[in-house]
Structures are given as structure tokens and as C-alpha cells.
ROTORTI-404589 format. One line per 5 residues: their letters; for each residue x, y negated, z of N, C-alpha, C, O. Coordinates in nm, 4 decimals, m for minus. Atoms other than C-alpha are relative to their C-alpha. Layout:
<pts>
A) X/Y/Z/X/Y/Z/X/Y/Z/X/Y/Z  ...
</pts>
This chain:
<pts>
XXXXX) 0.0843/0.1159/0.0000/0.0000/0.0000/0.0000/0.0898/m0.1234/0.0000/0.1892/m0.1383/0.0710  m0.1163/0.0850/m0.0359/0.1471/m0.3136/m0.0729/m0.0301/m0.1555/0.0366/m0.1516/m0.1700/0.0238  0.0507/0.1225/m0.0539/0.1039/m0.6682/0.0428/m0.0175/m0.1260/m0.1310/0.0847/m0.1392/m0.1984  m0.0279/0.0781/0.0585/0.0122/m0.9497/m0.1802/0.0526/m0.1484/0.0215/0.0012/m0.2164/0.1102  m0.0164/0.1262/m0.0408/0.1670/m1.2676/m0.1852/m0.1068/m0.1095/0.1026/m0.0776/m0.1713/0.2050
XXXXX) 0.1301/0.0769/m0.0508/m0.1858/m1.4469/m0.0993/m0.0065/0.0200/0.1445/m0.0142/m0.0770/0.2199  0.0091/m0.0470/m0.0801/m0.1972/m1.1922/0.1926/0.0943/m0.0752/0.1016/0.0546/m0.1321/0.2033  m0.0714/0.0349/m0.0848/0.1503/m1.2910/0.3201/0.0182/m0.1474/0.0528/0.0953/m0.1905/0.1385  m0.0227/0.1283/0.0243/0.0896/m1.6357/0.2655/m0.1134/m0.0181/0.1319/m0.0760/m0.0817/0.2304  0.1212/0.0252/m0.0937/m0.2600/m1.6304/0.4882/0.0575/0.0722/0.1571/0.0099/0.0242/0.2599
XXXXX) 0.0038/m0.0040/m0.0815/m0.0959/m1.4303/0.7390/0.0959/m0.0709/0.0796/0.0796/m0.0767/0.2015  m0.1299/0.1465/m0.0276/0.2637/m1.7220/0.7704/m0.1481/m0.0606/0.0738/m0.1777/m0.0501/0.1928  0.1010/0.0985/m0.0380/m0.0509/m1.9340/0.7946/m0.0393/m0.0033/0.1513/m0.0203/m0.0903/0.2363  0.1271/0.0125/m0.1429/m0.2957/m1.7923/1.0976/0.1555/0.0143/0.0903/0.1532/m0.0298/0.2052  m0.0947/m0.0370/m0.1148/0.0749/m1.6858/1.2557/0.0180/m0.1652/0.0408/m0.0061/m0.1899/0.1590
XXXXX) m0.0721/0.1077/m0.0068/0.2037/m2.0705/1.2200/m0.1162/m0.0380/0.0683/m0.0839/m0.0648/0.1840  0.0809/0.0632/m0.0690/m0.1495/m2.1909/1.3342/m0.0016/0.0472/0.1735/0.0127/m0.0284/0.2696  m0.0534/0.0043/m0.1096/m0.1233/m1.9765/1.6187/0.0621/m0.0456/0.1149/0.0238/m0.0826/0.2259  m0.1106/0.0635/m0.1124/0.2004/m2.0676/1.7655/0.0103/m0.1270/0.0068/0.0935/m0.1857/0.0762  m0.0026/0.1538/m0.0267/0.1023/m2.4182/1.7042/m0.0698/m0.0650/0.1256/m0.0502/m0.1471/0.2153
XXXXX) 0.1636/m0.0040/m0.1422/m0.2331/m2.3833/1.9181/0.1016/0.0357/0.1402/0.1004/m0.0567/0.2215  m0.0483/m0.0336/m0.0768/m0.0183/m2.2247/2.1647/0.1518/m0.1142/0.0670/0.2129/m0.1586/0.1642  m0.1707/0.1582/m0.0532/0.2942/m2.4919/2.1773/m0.1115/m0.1433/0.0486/m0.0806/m0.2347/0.1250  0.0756/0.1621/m0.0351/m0.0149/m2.7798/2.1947/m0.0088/0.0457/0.1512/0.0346/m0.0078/0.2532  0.0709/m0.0274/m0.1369/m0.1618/m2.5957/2.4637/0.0818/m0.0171/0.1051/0.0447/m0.0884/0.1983
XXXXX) m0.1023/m0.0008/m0.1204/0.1562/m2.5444/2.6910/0.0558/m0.1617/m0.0196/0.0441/m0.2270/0.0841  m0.0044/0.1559/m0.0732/0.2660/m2.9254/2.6462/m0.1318/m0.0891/0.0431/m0.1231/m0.1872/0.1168  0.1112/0.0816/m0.0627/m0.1147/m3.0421/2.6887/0.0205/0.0533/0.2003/m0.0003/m0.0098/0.3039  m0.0004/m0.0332/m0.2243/m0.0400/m2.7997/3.0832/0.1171/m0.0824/0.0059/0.1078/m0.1748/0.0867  m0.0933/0.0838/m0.1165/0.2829/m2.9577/3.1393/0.0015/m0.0922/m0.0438/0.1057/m0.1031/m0.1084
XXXXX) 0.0630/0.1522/0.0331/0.1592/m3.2915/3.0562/m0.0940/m0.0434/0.1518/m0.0679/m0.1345/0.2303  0.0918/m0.0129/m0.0436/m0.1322/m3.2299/3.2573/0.0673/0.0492/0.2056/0.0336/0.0309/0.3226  m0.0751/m0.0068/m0.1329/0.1055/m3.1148/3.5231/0.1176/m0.0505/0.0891/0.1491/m0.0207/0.2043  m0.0875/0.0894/0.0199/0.3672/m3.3437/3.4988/m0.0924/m0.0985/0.0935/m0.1003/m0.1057/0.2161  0.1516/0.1059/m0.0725/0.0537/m3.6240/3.5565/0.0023/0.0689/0.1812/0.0844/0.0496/0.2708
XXXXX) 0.0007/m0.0764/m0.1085/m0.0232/m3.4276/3.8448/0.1088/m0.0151/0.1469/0.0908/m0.0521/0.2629  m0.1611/0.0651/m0.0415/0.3311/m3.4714/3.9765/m0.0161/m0.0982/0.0720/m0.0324/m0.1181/0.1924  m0.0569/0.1452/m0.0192/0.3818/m3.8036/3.9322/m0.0576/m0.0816/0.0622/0.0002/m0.1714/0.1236  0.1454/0.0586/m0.0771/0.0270/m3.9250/4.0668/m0.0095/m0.0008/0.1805/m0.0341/m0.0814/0.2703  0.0412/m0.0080/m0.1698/0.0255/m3.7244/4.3959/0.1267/m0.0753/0.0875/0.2471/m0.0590/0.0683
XXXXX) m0.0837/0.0686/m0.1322/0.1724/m3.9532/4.7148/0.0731/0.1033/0.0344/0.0176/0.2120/0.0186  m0.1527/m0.0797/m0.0075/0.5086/m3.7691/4.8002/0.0015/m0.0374/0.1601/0.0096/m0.1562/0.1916  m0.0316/0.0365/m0.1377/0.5367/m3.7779/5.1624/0.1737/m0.0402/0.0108/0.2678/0.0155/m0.0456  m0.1715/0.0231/0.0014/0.8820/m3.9381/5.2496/0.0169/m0.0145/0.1489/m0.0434/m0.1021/0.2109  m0.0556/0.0039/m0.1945/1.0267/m3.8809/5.6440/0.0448/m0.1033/0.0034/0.1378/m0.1110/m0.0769
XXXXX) m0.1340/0.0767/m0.0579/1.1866/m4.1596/5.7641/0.0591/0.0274/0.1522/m0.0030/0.0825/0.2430  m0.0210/m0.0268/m0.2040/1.3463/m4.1359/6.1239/m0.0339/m0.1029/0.0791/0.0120/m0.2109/0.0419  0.0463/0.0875/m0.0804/1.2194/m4.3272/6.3525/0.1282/m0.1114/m0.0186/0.2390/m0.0818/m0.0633  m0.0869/0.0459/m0.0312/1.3876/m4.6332/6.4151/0.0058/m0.0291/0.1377/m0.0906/m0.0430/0.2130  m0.0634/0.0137/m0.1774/1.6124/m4.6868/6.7661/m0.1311/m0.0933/0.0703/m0.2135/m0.0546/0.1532
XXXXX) 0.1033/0.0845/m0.0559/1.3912/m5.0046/6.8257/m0.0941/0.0662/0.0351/m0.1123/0.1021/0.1514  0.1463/m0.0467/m0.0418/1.0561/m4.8584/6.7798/m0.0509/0.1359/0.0946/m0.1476/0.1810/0.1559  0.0237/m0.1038/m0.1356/1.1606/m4.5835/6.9628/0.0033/0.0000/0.1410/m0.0479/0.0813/0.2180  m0.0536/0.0927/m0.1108/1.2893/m4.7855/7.2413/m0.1212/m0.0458/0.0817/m0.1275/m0.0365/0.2043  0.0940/0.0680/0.0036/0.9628/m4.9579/7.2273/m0.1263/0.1124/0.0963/m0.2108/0.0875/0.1822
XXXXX) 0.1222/m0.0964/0.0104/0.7541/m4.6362/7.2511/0.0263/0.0603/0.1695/m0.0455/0.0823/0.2671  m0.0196/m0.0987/m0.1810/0.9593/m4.4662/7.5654/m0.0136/m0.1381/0.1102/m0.0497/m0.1335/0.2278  0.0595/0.1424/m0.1062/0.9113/m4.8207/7.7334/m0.1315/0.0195/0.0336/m0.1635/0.0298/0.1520  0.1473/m0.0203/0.0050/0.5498/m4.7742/7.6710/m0.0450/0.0909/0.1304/m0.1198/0.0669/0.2251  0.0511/m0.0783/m0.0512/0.5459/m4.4703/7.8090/0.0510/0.0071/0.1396/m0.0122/0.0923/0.2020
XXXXX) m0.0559/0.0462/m0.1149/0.7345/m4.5617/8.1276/m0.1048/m0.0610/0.0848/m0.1676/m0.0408/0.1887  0.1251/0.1157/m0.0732/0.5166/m4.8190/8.1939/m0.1307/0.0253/0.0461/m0.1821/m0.0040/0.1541  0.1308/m0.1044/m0.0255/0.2084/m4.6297/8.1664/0.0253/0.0986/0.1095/m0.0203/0.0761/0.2216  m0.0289/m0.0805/m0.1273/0.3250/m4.3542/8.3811/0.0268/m0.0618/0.1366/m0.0346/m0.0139/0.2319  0.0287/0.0806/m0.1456/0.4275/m4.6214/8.6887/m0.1344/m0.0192/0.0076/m0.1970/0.0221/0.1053
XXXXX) 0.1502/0.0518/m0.0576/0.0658/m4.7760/8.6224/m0.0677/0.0902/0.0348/m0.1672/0.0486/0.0941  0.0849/m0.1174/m0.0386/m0.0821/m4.4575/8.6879/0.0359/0.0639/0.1109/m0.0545/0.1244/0.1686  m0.0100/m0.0389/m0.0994/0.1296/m4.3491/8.9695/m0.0127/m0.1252/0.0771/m0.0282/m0.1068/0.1978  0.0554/0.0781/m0.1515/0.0646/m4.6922/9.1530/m0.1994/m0.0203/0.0044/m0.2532/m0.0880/0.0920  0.1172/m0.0319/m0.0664/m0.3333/m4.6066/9.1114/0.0493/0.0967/0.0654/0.0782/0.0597/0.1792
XXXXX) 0.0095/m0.1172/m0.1049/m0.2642/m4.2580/9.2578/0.0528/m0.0363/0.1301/0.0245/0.0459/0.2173  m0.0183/0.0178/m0.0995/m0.1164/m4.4233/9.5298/m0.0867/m0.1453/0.0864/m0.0725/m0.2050/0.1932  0.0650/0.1024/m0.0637/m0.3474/m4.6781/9.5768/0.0322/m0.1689/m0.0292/m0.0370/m0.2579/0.0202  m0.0752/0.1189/m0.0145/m0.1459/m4.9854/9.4909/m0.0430/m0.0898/m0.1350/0.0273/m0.1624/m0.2052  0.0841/0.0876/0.1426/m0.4477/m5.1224/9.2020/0.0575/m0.1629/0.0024/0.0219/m0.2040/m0.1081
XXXXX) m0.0409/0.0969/0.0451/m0.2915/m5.4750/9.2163/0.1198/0.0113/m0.0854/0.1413/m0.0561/m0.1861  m0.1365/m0.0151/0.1063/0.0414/m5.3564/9.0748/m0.0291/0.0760/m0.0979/0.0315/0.0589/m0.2037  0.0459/m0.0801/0.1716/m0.1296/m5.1012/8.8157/m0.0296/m0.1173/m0.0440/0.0573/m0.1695/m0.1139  0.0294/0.0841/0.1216/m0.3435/m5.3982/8.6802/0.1264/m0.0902/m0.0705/0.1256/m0.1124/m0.1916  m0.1060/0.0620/0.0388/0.0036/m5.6026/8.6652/0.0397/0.0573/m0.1050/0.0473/m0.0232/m0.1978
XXXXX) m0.0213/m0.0669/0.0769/0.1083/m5.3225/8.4420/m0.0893/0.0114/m0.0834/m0.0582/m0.0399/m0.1909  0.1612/m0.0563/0.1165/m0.1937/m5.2310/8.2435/0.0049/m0.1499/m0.0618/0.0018/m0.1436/m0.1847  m0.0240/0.1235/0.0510/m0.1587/m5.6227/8.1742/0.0997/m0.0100/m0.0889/0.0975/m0.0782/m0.1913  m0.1429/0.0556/0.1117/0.1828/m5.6117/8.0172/m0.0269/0.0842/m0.0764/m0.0115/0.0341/m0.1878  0.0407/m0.1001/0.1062/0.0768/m5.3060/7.8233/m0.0624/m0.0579/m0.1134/m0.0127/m0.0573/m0.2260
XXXXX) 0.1501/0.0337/0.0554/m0.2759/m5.4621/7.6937/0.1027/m0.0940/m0.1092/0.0959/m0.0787/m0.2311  m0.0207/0.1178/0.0916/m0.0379/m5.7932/7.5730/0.0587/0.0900/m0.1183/0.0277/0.0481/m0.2298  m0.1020/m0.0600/0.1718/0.1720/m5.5711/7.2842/m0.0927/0.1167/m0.0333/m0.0948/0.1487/m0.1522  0.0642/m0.1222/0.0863/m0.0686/m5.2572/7.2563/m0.1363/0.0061/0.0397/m0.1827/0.0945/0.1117  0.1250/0.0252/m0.0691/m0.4059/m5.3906/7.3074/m0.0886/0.0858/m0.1026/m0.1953/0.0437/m0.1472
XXXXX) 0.1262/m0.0298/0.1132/m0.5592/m5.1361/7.0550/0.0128/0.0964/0.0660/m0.0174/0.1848/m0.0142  0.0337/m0.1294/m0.0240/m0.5400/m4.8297/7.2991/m0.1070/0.0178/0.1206/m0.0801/m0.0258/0.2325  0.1640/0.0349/m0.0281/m0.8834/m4.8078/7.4317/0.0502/0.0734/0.2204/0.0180/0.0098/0.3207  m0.0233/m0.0897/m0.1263/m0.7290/m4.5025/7.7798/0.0572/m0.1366/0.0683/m0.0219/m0.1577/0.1602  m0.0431/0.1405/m0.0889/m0.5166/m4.8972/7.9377/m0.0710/m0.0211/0.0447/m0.0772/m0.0245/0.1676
XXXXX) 0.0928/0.1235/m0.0672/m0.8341/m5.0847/7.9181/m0.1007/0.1340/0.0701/m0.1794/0.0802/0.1480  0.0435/m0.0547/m0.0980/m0.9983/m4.7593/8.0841/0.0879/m0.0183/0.1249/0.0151/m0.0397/0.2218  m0.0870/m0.0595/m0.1164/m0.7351/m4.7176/8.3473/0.0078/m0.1926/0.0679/m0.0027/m0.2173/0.1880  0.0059/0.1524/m0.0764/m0.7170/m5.1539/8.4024/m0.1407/0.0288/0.0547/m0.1387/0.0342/0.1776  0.0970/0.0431/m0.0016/m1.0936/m5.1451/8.3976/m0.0141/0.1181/0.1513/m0.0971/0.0679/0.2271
XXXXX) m0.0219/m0.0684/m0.1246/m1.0448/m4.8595/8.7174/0.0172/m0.0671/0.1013/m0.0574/m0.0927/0.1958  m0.1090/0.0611/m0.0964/m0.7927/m5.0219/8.8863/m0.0864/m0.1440/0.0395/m0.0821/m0.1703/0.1597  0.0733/0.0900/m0.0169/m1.0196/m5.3393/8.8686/m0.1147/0.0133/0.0869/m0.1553/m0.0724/0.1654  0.1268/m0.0021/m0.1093/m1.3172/m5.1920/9.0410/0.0250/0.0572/0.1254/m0.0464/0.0486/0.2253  m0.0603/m0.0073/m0.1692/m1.0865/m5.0473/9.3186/m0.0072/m0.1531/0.0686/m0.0687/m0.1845/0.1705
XXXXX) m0.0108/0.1453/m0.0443/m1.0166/m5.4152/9.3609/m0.1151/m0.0388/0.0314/m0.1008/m0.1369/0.1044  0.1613/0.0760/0.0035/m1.4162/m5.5036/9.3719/m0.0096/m0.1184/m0.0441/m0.0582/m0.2198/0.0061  m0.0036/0.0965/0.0786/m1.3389/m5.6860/9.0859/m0.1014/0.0384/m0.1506/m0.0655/0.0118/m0.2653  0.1230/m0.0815/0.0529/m1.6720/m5.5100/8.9144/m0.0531/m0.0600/m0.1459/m0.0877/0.0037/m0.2454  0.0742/0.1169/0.1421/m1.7951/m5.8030/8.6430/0.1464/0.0263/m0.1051/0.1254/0.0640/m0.2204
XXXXX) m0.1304/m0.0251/0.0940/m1.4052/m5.7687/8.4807/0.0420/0.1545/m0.0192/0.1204/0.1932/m0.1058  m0.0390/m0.1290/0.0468/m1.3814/m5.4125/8.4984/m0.1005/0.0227/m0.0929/m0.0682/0.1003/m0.1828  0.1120/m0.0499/0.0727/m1.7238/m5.3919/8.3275/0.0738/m0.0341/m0.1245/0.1248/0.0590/m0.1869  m0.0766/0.0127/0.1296/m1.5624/m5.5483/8.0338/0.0920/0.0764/m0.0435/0.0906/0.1233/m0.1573  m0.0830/m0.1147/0.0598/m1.2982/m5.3362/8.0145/m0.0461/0.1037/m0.0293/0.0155/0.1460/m0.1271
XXXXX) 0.0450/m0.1350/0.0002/m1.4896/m5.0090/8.0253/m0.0303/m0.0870/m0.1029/0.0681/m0.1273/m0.1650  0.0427/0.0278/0.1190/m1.7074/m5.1783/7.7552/0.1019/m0.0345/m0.0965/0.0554/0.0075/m0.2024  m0.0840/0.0299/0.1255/m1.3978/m5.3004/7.5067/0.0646/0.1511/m0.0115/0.1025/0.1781/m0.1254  m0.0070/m0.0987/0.0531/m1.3093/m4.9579/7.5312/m0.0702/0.1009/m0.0367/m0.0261/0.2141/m0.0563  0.0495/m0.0496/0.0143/m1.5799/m4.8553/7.4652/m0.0138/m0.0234/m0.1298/m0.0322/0.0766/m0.1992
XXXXX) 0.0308/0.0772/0.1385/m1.6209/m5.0612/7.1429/0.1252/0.0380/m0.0991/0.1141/0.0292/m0.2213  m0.0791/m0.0361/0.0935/m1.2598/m4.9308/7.0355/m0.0318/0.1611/m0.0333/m0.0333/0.2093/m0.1466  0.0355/m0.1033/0.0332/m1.3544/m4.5876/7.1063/m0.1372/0.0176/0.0811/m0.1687/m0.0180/0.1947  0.1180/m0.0507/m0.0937/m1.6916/m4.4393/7.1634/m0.0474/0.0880/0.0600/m0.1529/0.0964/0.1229  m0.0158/m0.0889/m0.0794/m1.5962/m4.1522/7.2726/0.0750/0.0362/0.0858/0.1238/0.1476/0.1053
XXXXX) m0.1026/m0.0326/m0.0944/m1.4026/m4.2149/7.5288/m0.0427/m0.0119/0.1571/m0.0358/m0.1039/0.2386  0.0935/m0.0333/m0.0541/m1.5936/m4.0372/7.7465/0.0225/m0.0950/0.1789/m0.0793/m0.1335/0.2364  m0.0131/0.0000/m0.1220/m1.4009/m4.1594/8.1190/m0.0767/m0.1785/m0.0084/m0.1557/m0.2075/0.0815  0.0581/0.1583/0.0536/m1.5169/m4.5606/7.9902/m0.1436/m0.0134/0.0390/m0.1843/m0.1017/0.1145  0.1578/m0.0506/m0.0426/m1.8867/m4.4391/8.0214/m0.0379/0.0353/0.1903/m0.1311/0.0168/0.2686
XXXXX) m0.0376/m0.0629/m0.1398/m1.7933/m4.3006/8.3527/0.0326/m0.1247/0.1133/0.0073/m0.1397/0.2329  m0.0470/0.1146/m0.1145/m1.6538/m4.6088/8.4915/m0.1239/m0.1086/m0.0018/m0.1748/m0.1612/0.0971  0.0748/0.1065/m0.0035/m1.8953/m4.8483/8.3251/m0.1504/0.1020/0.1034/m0.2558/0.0389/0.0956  0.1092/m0.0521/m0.0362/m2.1618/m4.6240/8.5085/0.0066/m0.0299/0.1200/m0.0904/m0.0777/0.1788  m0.0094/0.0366/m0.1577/m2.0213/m4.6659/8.8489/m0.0020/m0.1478/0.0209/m0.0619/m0.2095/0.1090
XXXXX) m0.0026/0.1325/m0.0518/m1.9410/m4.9949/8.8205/m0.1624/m0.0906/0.0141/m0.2045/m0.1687/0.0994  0.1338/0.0818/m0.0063/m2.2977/m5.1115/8.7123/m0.0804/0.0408/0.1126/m0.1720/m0.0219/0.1658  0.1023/0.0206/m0.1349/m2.4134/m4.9271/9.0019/0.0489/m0.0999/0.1113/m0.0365/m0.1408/0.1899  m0.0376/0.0786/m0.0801/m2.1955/m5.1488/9.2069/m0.0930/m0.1470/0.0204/m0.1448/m0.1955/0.1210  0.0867/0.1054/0.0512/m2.3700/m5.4520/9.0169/m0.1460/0.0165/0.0725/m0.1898/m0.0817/0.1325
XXXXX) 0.1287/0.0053/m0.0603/m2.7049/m5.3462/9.1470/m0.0787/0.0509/m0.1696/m0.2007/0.0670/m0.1653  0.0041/m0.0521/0.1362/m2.7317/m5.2251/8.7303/m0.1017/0.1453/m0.0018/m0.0839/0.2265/m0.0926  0.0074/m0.1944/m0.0133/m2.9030/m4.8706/8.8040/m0.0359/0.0193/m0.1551/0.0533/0.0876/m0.2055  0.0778/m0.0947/0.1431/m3.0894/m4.7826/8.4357/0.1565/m0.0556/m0.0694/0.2123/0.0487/m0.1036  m0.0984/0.0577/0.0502/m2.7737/m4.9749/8.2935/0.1281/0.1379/0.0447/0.2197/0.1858/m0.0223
XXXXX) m0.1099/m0.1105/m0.0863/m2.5688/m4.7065/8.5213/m0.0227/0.1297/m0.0639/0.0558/0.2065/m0.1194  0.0331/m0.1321/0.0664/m2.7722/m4.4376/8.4156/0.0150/0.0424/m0.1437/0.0271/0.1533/m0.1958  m0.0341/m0.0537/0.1821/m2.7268/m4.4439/8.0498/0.0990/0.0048/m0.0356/0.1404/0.0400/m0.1460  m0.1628/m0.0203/0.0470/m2.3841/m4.4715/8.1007/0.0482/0.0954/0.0602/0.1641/0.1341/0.0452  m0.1153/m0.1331/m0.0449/m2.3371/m4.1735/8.3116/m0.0529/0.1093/m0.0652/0.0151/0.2088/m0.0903
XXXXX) 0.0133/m0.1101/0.0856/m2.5603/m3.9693/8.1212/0.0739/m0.0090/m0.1762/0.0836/0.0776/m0.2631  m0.1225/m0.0359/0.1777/m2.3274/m4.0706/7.7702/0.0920/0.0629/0.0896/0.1193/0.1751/0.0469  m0.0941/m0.0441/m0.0589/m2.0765/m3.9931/8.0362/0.0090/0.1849/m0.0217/0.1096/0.2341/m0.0729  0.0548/m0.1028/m0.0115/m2.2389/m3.6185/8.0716/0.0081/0.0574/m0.1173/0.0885/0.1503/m0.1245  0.0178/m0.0292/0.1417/m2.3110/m3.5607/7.7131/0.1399/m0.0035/m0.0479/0.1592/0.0662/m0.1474
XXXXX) m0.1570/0.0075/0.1188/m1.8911/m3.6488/7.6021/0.0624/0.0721/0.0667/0.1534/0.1320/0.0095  m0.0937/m0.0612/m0.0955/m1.7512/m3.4963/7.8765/m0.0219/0.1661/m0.0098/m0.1272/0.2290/0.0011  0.0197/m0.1386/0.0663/m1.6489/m3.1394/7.7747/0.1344/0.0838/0.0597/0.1466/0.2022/0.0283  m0.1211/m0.0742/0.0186/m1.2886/m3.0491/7.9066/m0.0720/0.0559/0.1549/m0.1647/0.0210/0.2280  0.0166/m0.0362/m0.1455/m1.2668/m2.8445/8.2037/0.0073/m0.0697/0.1440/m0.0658/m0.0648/0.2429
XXXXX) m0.0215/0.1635/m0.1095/m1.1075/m3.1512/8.4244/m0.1202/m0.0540/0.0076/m0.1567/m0.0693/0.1242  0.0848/0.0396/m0.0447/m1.4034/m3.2866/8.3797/m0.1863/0.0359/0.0692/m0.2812/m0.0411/0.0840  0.0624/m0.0213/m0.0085/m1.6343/m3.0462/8.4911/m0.0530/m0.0941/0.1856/m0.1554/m0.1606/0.2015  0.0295/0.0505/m0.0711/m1.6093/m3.1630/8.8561/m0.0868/m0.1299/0.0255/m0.1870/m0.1359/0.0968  0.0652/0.1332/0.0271/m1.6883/m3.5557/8.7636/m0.1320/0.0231/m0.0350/m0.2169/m0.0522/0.0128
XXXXX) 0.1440/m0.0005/0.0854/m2.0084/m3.4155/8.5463/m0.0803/0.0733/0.1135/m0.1988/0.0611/0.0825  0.1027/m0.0491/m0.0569/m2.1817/m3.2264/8.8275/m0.0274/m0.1424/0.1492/m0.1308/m0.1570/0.2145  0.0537/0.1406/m0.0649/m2.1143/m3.6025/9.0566/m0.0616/m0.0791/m0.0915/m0.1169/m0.1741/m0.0362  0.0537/0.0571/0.0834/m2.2477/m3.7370/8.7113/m0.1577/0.0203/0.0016/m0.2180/m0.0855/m0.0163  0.0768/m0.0988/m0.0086/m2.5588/m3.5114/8.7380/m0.0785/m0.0978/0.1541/m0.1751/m0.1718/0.1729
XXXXX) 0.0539/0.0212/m0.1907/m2.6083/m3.5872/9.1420/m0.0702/m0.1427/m0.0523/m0.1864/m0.1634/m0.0870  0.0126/0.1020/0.0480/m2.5401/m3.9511/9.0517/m0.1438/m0.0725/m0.0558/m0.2067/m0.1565/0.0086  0.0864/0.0182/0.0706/m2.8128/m3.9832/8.7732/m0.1783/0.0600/0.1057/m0.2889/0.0101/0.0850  0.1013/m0.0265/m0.0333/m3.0682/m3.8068/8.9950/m0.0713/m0.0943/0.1189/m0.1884/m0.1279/0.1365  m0.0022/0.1213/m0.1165/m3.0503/m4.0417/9.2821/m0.0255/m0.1093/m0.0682/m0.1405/m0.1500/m0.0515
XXXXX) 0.0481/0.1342/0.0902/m3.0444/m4.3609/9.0376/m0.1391/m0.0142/m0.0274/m0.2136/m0.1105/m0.0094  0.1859/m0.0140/0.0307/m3.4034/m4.1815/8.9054/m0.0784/m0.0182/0.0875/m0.1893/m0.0551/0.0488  0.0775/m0.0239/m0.0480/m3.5356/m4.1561/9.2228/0.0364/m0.1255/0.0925/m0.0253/m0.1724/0.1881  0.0257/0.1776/m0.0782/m3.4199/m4.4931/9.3413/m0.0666/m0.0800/m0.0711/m0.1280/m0.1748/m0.0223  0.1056/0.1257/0.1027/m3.5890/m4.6688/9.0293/m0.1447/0.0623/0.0526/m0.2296/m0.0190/0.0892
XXXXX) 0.0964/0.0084/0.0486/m3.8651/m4.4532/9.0389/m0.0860/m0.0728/0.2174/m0.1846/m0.1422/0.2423  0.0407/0.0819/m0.1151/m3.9160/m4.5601/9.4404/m0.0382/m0.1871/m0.0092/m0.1458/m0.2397/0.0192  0.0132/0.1261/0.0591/m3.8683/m4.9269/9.3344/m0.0893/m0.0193/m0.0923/m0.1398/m0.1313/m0.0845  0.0985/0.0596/0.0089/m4.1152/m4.9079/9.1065/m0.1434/0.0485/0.0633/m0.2524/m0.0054/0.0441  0.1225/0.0056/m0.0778/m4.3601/m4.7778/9.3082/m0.0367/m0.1038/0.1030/m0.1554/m0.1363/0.1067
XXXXX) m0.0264/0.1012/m0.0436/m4.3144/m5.0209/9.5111/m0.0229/m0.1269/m0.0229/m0.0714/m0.2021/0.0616  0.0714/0.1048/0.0974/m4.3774/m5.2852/9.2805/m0.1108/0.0315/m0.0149/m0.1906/m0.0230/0.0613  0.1483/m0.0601/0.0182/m4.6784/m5.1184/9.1704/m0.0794/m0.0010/0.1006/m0.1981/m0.0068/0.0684  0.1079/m0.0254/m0.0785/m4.8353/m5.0889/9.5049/m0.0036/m0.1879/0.0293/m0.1119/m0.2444/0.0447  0.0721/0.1070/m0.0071/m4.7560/m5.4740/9.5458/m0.0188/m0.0519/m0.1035/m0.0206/m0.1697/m0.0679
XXXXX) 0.1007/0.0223/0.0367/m4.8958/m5.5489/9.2714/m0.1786/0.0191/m0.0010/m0.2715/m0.0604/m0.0152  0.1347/m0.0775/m0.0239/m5.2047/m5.3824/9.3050/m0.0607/m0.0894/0.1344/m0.1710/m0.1437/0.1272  0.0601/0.0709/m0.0848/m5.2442/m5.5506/9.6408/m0.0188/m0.1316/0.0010/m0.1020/m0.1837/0.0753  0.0173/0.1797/0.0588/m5.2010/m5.9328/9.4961/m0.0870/0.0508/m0.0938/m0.0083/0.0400/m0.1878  0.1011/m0.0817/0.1272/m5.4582/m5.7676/9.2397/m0.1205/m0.0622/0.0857/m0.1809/m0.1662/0.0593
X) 0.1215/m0.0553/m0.0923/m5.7230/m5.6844/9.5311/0.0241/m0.1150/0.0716/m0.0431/m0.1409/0.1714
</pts>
């Protein structure tokens, strides 16, 4: 059997079309993957620098005294601290919890409220913020104000540490209910009698 020219000519052809289809195709992928490449953000390490590291173990110095002079009681020198903190890293919401503490040890109650609340506004789940603004408003004479902040308190609070706090959260809230709901009975009956 033998081949005719025409034959060999059509099959040069579909071969050449072939390996053409096939050469487009593999530079359309590494084109396509190249792109790909060049597009995606490249993570690049840098090392810290000395300063900012300097900066950071200061931080954390500082924080750790302010926290061992609450545990010892000594809330005028935490807030001193929690102060110099707030001025350079006033975006970490746990300070203005731990000032806004240290403040209502002091029975300085109207300025701690703020603090619990600005950290509350940076984070809203930061569950101990709820916790403080709850006590403190009961200080205020605040109770439903108290109560909605110890039951968010209740609801965020999830680690084991805080199981203790959530069953005084619990107590807390039940007593608040049954001091409003006394108060308004109370109201209610004098009203009723300026009524009659």
C-alpha cells in the first residue's frame, strides 16, 4: 500500500497543526502562570527592628508592673502606668480595661465607666469591659444599665477563668431583678395611692 503525496501532505498538515495547538496551549499555561506569579503579594520577612523591639519589651514591662501593683493593691500607681501606656498605645482596648479597674478600686466610678465603655467601642468583645462596666454602674445606682452589662458579660464569657466571675455574674443579675422589680412595686403601690 502506498502513500500518496496528498496523503503525506494532509498528514505534515494535521501533525504541524497539532504541535502548534499544543505549543499555543503550553505558552497560553505559562503565561497564565507566569501572571499568576507576578500578581500574587510575596510575603517578604523583615526582622524586627532593635527600636521597635525595644519599644515592645518596654510595653510589656510596663504592663506587667501595672498589673502586679493592682494585685497588690497599689491602684494609684497602676493607673500612673496604664496612663503612660494609653499615651503611645491607646488602641489596645485590655489597658483601658485594666485603668478602667484600677479606677473603680479608687471610687473613681464616672471615669472608669468610660474606660470600660472606650473599650468597649474598640472591642466588643471584650468580654471583662462588660464586667466592669456592670459593676461599676451598680456602684452609680445604674441597676438595668448594670444588668445588660453583666448579662453581655455572661453571654462572652467562655474560658474556664471565667467560669467563677459568670456564676457572681448570674447571682449579681438576679438580685439587680429583684431589686428593680421591688422598686417598682413600690412605685406602683404609690402610685395607686395618689390615684385613690
Amino acid at each position: 500500500m502506498t502513500v500518496s503525496n496528498t496523503q503525506k501532505r494532509s498528514f505534515k498538515n494535521s501533525l504541524h497543526l497539532k504541535v502548534s495547538l499544543l505549543l499555543l496551549i503550553a505558552i497560553i499555561s505559562f503565561g497564565w502562570i507566569l501572571n499568576e506569579w507576578m500578581t500574587k503579594p510575596q510575603a517578604i520577612t523583615v526582622p524586627l527592628n532593635s527600636i521597635e523591639s525595644s519599644k515592645n519589651n518596654q510595653l510589656d514591662r510596663t504592663f506587667t508592673t501595672a498589673v502586679r501593683h493592682m494585685q497588690q493593691g497599689e491602684y494609684e500607681q497602676a493607673v500612673n502606668l496604664w496612663h503612660q501606656i494609653l499615651l503611645n498605645n491607646a488602641a489596645i482596648p485590655e489597658v483601658k480595661v485594666n485603668m478602667g479597674f484600677s479606677l473603680f478600686e479608687l471610687g473613681r466610678y464616672e471615669t472608669a465607666r468610660e474606660f470600660f465603655i472606650g473599650a468597649m467601642q474598640q472591642n466588643a468583645f471584650q468580654a471583662n469591659a462588660y464586667y466592669g462596666l456592670a459593676i461599676t454602674s451598680e456602684k452609680m445606682g445604674e441597676l438595668e444599665e448594670a444588668m445588660g452589662a453583666m448579662k453581655s458579660y455572661i453571654h462572652l464569657a467562655q474560658n474556664k477563668e471565667d467560669q467563677p466571675f459568670i456564676r457572681k455574674a448570674r447571682s449579681a443579675v438576679w438580685e439587680w431583678e429583684s431589686q428593680l422589680q421591688s422598686k417598682r412595686s413600690k412605685e406602683s403601690s404609690a402610685v395607686k395611692e395618689i390615684v385613690q
